[in-house]
C-alpha positions as CSV (number, residue, x, y, z in Angstrom):
1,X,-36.7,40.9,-66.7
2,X,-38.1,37.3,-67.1
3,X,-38.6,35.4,-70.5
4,X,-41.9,33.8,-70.8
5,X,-41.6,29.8,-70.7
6,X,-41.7,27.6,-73.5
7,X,-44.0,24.8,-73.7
8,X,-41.9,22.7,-76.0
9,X,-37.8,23.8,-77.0
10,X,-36.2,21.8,-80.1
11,X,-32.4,21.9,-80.6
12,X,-30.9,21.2,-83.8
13,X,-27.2,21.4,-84.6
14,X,-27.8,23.7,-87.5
15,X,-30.3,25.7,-89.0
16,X,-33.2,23.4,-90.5
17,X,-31.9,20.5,-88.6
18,X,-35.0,20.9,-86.8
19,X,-37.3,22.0,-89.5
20,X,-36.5,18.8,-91.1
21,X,-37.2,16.1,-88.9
22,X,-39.8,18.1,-86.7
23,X,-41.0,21.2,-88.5
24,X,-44.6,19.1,-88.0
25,X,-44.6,18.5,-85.0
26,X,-43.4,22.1,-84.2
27,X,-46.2,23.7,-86.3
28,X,-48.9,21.4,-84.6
29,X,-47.8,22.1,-81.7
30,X,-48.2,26.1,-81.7
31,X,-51.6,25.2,-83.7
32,X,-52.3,23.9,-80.9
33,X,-51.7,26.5,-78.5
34,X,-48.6,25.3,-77.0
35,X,-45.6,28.4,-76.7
36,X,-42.3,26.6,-78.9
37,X,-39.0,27.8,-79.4
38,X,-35.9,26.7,-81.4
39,X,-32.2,26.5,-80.8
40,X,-29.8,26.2,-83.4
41,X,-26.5,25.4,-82.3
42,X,-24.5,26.6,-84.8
43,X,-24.8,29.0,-87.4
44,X,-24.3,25.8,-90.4
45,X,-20.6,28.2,-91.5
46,X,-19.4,24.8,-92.7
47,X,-22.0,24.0,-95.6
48,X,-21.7,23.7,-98.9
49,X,-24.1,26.0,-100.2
50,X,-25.1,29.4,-99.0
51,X,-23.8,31.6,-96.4
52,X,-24.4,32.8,-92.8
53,X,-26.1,35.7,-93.0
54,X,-28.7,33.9,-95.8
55,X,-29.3,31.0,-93.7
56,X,-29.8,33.5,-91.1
57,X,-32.4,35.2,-92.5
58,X,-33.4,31.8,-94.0
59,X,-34.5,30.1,-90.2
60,X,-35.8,33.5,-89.6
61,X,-38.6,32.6,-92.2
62,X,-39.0,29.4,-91.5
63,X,-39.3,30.5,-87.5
64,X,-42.7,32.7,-89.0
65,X,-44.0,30.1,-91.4
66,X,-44.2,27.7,-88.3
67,X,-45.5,30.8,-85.9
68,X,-43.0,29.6,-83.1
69,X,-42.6,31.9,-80.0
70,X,-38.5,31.7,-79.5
71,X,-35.9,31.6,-82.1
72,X,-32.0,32.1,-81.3
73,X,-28.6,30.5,-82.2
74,X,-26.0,30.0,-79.7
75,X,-23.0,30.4,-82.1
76,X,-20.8,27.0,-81.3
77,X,-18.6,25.6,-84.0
78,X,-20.0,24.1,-87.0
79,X,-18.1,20.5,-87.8
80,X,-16.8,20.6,-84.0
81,X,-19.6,20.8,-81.6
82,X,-17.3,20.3,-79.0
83,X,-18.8,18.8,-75.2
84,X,-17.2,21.7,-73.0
85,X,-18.3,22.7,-70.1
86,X,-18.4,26.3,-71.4
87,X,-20.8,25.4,-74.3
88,X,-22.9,22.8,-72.0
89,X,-23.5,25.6,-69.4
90,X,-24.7,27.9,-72.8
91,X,-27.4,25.2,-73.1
92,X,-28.0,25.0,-69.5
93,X,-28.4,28.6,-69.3
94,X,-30.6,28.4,-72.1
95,X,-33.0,25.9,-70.4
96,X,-33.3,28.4,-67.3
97,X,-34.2,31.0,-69.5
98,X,-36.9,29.1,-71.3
99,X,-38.0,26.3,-68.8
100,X,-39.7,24.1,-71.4
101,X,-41.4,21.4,-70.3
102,X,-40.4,19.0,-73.2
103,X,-37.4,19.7,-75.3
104,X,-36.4,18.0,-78.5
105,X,-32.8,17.2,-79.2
106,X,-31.3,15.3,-83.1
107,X,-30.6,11.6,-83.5
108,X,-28.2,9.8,-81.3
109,X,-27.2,8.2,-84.5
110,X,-26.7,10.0,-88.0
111,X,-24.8,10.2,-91.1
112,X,-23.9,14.0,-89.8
113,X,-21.5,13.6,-87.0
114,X,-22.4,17.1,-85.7
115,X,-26.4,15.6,-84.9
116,X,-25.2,13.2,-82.1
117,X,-22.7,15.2,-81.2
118,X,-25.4,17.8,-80.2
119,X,-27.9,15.9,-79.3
120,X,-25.5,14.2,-76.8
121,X,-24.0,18.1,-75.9
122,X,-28.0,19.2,-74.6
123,X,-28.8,15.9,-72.8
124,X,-25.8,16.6,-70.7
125,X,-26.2,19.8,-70.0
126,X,-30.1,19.2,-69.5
127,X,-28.4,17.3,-66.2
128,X,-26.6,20.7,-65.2
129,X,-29.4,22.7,-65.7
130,X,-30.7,21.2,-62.9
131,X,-28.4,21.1,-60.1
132,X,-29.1,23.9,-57.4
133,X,-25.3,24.6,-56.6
134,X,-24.4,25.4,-59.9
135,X,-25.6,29.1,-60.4
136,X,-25.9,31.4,-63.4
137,X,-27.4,34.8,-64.9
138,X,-30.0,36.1,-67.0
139,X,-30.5,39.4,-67.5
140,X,-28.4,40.2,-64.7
141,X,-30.6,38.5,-62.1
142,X,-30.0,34.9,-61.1
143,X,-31.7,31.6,-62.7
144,X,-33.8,29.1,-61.1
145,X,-32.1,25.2,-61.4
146,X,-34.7,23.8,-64.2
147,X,-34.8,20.6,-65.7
148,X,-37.1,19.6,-68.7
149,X,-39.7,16.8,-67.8
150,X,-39.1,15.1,-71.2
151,X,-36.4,14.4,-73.6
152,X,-37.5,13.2,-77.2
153,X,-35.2,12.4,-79.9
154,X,-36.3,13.0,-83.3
155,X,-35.3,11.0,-86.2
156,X,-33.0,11.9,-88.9
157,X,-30.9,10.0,-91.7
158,X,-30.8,7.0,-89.8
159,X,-34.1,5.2,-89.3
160,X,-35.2,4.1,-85.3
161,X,-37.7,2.1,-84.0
162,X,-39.8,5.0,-82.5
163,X,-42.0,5.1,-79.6
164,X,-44.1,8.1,-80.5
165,X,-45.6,9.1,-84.3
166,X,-46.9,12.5,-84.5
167,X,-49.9,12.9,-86.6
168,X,-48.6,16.2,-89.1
169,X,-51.1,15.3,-91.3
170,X,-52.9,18.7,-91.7
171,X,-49.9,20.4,-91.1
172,X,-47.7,19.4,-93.7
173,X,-47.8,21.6,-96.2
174,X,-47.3,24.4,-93.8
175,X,-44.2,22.3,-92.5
176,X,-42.7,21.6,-96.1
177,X,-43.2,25.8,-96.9
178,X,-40.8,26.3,-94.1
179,X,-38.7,23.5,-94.7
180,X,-37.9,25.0,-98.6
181,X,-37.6,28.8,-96.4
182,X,-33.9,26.8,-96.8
183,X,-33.5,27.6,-100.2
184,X,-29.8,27.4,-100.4
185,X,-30.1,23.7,-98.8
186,X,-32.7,21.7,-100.1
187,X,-34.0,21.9,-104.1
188,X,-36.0,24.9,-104.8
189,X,-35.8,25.6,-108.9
190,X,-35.9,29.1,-108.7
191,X,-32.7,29.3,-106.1
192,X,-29.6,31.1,-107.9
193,X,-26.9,29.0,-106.7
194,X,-23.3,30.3,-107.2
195,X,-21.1,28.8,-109.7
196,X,-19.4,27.1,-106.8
197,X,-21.8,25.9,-104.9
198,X,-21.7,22.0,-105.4
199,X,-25.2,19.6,-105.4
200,X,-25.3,17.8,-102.2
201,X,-27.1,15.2,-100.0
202,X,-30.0,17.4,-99.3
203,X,-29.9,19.9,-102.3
204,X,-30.5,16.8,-104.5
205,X,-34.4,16.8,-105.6
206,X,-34.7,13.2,-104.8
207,X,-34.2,14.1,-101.2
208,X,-37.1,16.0,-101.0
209,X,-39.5,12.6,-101.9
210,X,-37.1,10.2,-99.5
211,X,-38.6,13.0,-97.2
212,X,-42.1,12.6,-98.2
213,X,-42.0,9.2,-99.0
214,X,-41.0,8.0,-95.0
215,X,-43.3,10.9,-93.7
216,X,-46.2,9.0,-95.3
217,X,-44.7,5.3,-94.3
218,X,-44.6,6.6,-90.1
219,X,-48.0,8.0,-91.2
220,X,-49.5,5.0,-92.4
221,X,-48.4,2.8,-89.3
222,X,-50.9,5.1,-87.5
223,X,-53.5,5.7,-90.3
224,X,-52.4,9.4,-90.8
225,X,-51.1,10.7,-94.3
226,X,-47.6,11.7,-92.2
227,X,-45.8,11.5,-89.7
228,X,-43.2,12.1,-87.7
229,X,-40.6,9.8,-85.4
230,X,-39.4,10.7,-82.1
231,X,-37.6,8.1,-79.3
232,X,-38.1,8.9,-76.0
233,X,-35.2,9.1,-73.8
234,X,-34.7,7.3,-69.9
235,X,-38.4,6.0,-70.7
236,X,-40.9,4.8,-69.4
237,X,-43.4,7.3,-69.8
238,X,-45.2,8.1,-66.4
239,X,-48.9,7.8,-67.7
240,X,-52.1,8.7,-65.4
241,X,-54.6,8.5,-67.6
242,X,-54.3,5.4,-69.6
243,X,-57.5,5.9,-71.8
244,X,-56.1,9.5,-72.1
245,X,-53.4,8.2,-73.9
246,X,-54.6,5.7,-76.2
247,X,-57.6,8.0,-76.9
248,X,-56.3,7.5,-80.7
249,X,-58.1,4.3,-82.7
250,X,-55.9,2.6,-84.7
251,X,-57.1,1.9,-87.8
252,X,-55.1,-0.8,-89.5
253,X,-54.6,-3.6,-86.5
């Protein structure tokens, strides 16, 4: 048994991270034929407002909305995504199984110390994945060494100086529908919170325009109605076809 490669794999640290920062991007992607998966590293047990098994089945319709290929959750400790190297050879093992060519990994800088944490978690085990004396199983049969051509960072509470912006433009509604699939997270009126469930960063209804309201600053920088942010990591990017790249006009110069 072989699992069919991904194009593209994001990683967040918890269900939505990913959603959040590159649900656009994501959604494009698979609009545009590319295969994309998601990993969530933990299963969010430590948040403030719903539960498990409803953010389960949350990131399980937010995983449809976005029509990506691969969804699963490795199960590590939420508030304690601890560098092991029992949970980096999970993620390496997962890389093996999926062989993307590009993954995505969360901020090396946030308000949320579990974002770096993983982010930093999958770019070290991305080095593992690798090496050929290391060995592991899938399925019972043993995994080819693989190591994803590129590593982008996407951005999250704190702002970076990004070297890509990713036109979501006609995506974007699309990407907000599966970004409120997480109604127990982020402000949706008709969600029945329980009596002890206490506002927070993201539930807050004025975190929903902070999120429109930078989408459509990154957008404007490249004369799109959104965007999205993502640093490249070890640059510089290996380019072939120079024209290829900068096929994109800019239209404020």
């Amino acid at each position: 048994m072989t699992t069919e490669p991904l194009d593209v794999l994001a990683f967040g640290a918890h269900p939505d991270d990913v959603e959040l920062a590159a649900g656009g991007t994501l959604a494009l992607l698979v609009k545009q034929g590319y295969r994309v998966g998601i990993v969530d590293l933990t299963r969010g047990e430590l948040g403030s407002r719903g539960s498990v098994d409803l953010r389960a089945k949350e990131a399980a319709d937010a995983a449809r909305i976005l029509g990506i290929h691969a969804r699963e959750n490795l199960g590590f400790a939420d508030g304690d995504i601890a560098n092991t190297v029992e949970n980096r050879w999970r993620v390496a093992r997962t890389l093996r199984k999926y062989r993307p060519h590009v993954i995505l990994i969360g901020a090396s800088d946030c308000r949320h110390p579990d974002h770096p944490a993983g982010a930093t978690l999958v770019a070290e085990a991305v080095f593992q994945a690798g090496l050929v004396k290391i060995t592991s199983q899938e399925f019972g049969q043993d995994q080819e060494p693989w190591r994803p051509s590129h590593v982008l960072h996407y951005m999250q509470s704190i702002d970076f100086l990004p070297d890509f912006v990713v036109d979501v433009g006609e995506v974007w509604e699309q990407r907000m529908k599966a970004l409120l699939a997480y109604s127990s997270q982020f402000h949706v009126a008709d969600y029945d919170a329980s009596t002890d469930e206490p506002e927070t960063y993201i539930s807050n209804p004025a975190f929903l325009r902070w999120v429109e309201a930078r989408a459509v600053a990154l957008g404007y920088r490249i004369g799109a109605t959104h965007g999205e942010a993502f640093k490249y990591r070890h640059g510089p990017v290996g380019v072939t076809d120079l024209m290829a790249v900068l096929e994109r006009g800019r239209e404020y110069r």
